[in-house]
Every structure is written in structure tokens, then in C-alpha cells.
C-alpha positions in Angstrom: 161.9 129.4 122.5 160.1 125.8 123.4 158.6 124.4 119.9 155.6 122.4 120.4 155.6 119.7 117.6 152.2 119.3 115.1 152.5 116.7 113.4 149.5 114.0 113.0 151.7 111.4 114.8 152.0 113.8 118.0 148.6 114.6 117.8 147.6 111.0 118.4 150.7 110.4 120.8 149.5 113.7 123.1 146.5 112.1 124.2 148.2 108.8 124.9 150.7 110.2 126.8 148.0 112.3 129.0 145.3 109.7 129.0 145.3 109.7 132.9 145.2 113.3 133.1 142.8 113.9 130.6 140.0 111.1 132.2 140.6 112.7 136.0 140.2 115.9 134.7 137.1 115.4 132.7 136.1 113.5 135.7 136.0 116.4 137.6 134.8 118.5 135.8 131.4 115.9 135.0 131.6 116.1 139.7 132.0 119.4 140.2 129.3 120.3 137.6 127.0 118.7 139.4 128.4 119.5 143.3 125.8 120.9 145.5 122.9 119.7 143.5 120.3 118.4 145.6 119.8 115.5 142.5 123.5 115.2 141.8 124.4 113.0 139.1 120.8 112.1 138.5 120.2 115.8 137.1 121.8 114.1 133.8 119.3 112.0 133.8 116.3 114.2 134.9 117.6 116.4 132.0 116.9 114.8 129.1 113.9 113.1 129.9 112.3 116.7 131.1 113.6 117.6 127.2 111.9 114.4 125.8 108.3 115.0 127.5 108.5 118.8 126.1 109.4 117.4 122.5 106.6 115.4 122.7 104.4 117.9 123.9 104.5 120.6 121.7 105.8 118.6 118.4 103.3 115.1 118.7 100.6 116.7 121.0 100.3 120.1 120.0 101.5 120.7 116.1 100.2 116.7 115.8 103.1 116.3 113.4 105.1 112.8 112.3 108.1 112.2 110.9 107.7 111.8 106.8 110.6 109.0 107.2 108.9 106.8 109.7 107.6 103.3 108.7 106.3 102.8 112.2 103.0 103.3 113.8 104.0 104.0 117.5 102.2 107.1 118.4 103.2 110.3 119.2 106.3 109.7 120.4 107.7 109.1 116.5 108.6 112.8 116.1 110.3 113.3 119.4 112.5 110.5 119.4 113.6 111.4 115.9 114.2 115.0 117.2 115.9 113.8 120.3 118.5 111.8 117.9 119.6 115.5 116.4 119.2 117.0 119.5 122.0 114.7 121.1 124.5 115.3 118.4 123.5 119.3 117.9 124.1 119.2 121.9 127.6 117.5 121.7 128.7 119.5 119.3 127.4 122.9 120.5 128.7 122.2 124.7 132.2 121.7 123.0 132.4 124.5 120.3 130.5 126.6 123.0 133.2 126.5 125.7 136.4 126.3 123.1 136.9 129.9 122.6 136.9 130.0 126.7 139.1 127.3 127.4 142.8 128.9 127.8 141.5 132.4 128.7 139.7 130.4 131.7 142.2 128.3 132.8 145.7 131.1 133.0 147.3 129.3 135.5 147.6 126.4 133.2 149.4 128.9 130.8 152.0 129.7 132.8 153.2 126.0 133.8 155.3 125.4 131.1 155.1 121.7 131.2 151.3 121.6 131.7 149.8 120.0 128.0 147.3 123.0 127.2 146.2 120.9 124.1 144.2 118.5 126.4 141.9 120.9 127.2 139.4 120.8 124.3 139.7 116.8 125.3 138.5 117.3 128.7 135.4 119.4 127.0 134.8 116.8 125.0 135.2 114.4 127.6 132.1 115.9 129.4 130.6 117.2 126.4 130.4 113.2 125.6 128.9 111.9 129.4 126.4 113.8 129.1 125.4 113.1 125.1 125.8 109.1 126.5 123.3 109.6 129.2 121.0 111.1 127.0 121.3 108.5 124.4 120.8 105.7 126.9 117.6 107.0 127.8 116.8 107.6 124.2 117.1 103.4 123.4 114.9 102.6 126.8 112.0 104.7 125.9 112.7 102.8 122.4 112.5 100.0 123.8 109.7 100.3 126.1 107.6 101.7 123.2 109.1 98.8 120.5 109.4 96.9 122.6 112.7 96.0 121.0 115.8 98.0 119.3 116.9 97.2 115.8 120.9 95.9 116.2 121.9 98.0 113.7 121.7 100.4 116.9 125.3 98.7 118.1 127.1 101.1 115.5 126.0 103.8 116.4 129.9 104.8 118.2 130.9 104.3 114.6 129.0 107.0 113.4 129.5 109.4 116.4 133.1 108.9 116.2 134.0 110.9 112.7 131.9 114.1 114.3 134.2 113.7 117.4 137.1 114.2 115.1 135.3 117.4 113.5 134.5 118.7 117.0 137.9 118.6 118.7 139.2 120.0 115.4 137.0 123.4 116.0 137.8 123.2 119.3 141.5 123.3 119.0 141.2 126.0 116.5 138.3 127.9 118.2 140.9 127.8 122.1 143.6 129.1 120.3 141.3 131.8 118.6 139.7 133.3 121.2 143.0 133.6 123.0 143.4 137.0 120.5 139.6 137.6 120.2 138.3 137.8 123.1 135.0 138.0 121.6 134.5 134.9 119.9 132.6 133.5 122.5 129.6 135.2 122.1 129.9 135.0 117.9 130.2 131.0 118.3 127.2 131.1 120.3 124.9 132.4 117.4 126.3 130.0 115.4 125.6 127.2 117.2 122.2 128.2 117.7 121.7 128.6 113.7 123.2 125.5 112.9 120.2 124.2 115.1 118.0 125.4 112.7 120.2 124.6 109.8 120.9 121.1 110.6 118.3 118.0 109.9 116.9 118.1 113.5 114.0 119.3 113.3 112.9 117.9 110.0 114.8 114.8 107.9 116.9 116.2 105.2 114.6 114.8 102.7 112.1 117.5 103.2 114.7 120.1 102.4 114.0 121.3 98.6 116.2 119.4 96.4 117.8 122.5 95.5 119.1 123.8 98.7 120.2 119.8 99.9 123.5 120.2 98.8 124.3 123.4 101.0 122.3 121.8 104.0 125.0 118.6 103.7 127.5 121.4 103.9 126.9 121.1 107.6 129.1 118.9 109.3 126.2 118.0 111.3 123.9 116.8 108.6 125.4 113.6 107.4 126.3 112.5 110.7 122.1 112.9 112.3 121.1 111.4 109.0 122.8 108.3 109.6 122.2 108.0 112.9 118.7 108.4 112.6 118.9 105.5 110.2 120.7 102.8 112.8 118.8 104.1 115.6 114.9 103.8 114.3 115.3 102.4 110.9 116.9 99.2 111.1 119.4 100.5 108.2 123.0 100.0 108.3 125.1 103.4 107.8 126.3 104.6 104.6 130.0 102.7 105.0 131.2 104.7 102.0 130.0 108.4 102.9 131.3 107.4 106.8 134.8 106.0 105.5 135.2 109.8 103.1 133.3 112.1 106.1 136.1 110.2 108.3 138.9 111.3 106.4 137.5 114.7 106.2 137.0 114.8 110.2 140.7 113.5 110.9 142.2 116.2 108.0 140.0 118.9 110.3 141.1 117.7 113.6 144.8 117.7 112.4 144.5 121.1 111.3 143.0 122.8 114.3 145.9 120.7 116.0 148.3 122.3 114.1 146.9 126.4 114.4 146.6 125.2 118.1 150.2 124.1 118.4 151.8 127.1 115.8 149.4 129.6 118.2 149.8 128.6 121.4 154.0 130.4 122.4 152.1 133.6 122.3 148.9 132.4 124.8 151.4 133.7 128.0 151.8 137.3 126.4 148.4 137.6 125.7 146.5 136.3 128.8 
């Protein structure tokens, strides 16, 4: 019986080795997604500013609410921007978790190919997952701009505070593919999830406003730290926190290890099953 190695080393060497396939295949899928569109690749644009005027609609306009954190005077586009920032990273995380359960049981002919790397997969989610989470950002920091005219630089790190909730998200993902392999109705269980954690996670609100007393199980989110902090280099001018990035890091890379590993230990039995 083939053994499929899980190791941290061949964790990081599988993605080198299938670098090529990984960025033509997420390439196509980011094409093919949008084939047949009358707007093409400009729906990921038209997207998220469609989502932007609605935020600022019914949060500025309507409820007339601002964001307690904000030191800035810039109208009623404070709040949505600052929801925006959660709503990219909620977004990147949920597409990816979303489709993992999916991922093998969609793609059989890729099981049966011995040689084809099934643990790219959740990298080619991610891969799109990603495009689209850059697009929105992008047009995030323009309306910034044309409202601040300026951008703090602190905004330059924001890859290094994405970067550790990458980790976290491939990890799920691994395990999540290799789960939904055997239950076939995981799908629909991580989809309620997701749209909890929405609720759950500092995005519509800063964590600050959370009682003291439930803080602690709100930063039991992965998502919480992560919005926090980029809400901080986006709007506030603030460098992250290097020390809670450097231990959330460690965390993300011990997660993304170990839904390598169920991935790898799981994955003989995907052929029998599917």
C-alpha cells in the first residue's frame, strides 16, 4: 500500500514541488468562475463595492452608527470600512472552509490517478479564496484613500497579519476534505458555522464592546485576533501586536501541520469510499 509521508518538512516540500500546478489550477478555476459573464473579471470588482455601498447604507445611513474605535471624523463611511476589513477576512476564511468538505468528493477522477497530489487541492481553494479577498482589499485602501486622502504605512503589513490565518485556514481545510470524504454531510454543518462565526467574530462591532467577561471566549475565534489587528494597520496607524502575531503564528503552523497530517493518514481510503 503507497504511504503518503506527513511530516512538517513534506508539508512545505508538496507545495514547492507542485507550485506550477497549483497556480494554473487556481488560475482556472479564478477564469472559469467568471466564464460567460457578461462583466467577466470585473464582477470581482463590481462585487465588493456593491457590498460596500449596502454597508454604508443600512449601518452609517440608516442605524446612523460609528465605530467606538475611530479617532477620525470622515463621515459615514467610518463604520463600513471598519466592517468591510472583517468582512474580507470572514469571507476568506468562510469560501475556503465552505468548499473543503467538497473538495475530493467533487473532483473523483483526481482520486483515482494515483500520482495526482490530492493534498493541493485545499491550495487551489485558497488560491481563489485569496484573489478575490485581494480585490476586495484593494478597493478597500482606494476608497481610504480617496476619503483620507492618504493611507497610514503601517497598511504595508498587512500580508503579515493575513499570513498566520492562511495557515489556520488550509489547516481546516485539509482536515475538513478529508472529513467529508466519510461524512458526506459536513458540507451543510460547516455552512452554519461559518455563518455564526460571522456573528461571533469582531465584524460587526470591535472586540472592545464585547463585555469583559465574555472577551476571552470571543478571542477563542481564530478570527478575532487576526480582524483586530488588521483593523489596527488598516485605519489606525498602529503597528500589529508583533508578540500575539509571532505566538497566533505558531499556533496557525501547529494547525496547518495537523490537518496535513489527518489529510495524509486519511487519504488511502478516499478511492474505496468515493
Amino acid at each position: 500500500m503507497q504511504r503518503f509521508p506527513a511530516s512538517p518538512i513534506e508539508m512545505a516540500m508538496s507545495v514547492w514541488r507542485n507550485r506550477s500546478l497549483i497556480l494554473e489550477m487556481t488560475k482556472r478555476e479564478v477564469l472559469g468562475r467568471y466564464r460567460g459573464s457578461v462583466l467577466g473579471l470585473g464582477r470581482s470588482l463590481f462585487h465588493p463595492l456593491v457590498m460596500l455601498a449596502i454597508y454604508t447604507f443600512v449601518f452609517s445611513v440608516v442605524f446612523r452608527t460609528r465605530w467606538p474605535d475611530m479617532t477620525g471624523n470622515s463621515g459615514t463611511l467610518d463604520f463600513a470600512l471598519a466592517l468591510f476589513v472583517g468582512m474580507i477576512l470572514h469571507s476568506l476564511f468562510a469560501e475556503c472552509v465552505n468548499r473543503a468538505p467538497n473538495l475530493i468528493i467533487s473532483n473523483v477522477n483526481y482520486v483515482k490517478k494515483v500520482v495526482f497530489p490530492l493534498e493541493i487541492l485545499p491550495w487551489v481553494a485558497m488560491g481563489s479564496a485569496l484573489f478575490h479577498g485581494v480585490i476586495s482589499l484593494i478597493v478597500l485602501l482606494a476608497i481610504l484613500i480617496l476619503i483620507h486622502g492618504t493611507a497610514p504605512l503601517t497598511v504595508l503589513l498587512i500580508p503579515f497579519v493575513i499570513l498566520p490565518l492562511l495557515c489556520v485556514t488550509l489547516g481546516v481545510a485539509w482536515f475538513l476534505s478529508a472529513l467529508g470524504v466519510y461524512l458526506r454531510d459536513m458540507g451543510q454543518v460547516i455552512g452554519i458555522i461559518t455563518s455564526i462565526m460571522l456573528f461571533l467574530s469582531p465584524v460587526f462591532y470591535p472586540a472592545s464592546a464585547v463585555p469583559a467577561a465574555f472577551r476571552p471566549l470571543l478571542y477563542m475565534n481564530p478570527l478575532t485576533f487576526i480582524i483586530e489587528q488588521a483593523r489596527d494597520v488598516v485605519f489606525m496607524g498602529k503597528l500589529p501586536s508583533w508578540t500575539g502575531l509571532l505566538i497566533y503564528a505558531l499556533g496557525s503552523l501547529f494547525i496547518a501541520w495537523a490537518g496535513f497530517a489527518w489529510f495524509q493518514k486519511t487519504r488511502k481510503g478516499f478511492a474505496d469510499v468515493v
